[in-house]
N, C-alpha and C positions, 0 to 999 in steps of 0.2 A: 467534566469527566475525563475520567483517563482511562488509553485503551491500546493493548496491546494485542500487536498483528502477529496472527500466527500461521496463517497461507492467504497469499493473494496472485492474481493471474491477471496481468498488463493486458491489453489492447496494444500486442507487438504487431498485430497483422500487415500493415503496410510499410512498416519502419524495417529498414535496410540495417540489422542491427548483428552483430557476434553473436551464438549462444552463449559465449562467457558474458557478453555484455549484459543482456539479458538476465542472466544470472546473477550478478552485480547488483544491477538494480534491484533485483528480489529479496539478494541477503540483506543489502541494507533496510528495507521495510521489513521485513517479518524480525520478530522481536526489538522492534521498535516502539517505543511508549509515544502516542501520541495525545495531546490535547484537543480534543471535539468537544462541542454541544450532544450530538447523538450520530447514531451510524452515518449518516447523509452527512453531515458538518465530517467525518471522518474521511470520507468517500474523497470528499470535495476539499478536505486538506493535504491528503496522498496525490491527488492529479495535481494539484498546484506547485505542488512541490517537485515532483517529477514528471510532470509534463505529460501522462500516457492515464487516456481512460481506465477504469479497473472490470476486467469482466465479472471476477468475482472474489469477496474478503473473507475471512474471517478471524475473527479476535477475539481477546476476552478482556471485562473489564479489569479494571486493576485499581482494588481498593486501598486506599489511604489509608 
């Protein structure tokens, strides 16, 4: 499935980070088409890729 993010909110809490940085990181996920299994496979393909828990996503699928 393909799924595109349209707000999501890092687990910045402990990380010594810019708000442009921060910000950075968010443009680049949202409207980003990603390939998951399902939400969870999703969740857990955004952490790996950026390194930062997600407190919270949302997306929409993105039909073929």
């Amino acid at each position: 499935m393909q799924f595109q993010v349209t707000a999501i909110e890092f687990d910045f809490d402990d990380e010594d980070l810019h708000p442009e940085e921060k910000s950075d990181i968010i443009e680049d996920t949202v409207g980003h088409i990603w390939e998951a299994d399902d939400e969870d496979d999703l969740v857990e393909e955004i952490t790996t890729a950026y390194g930062w828990c997600i407190k919270s996503i949302d997306y929409r699928h993105v039909l073929k």
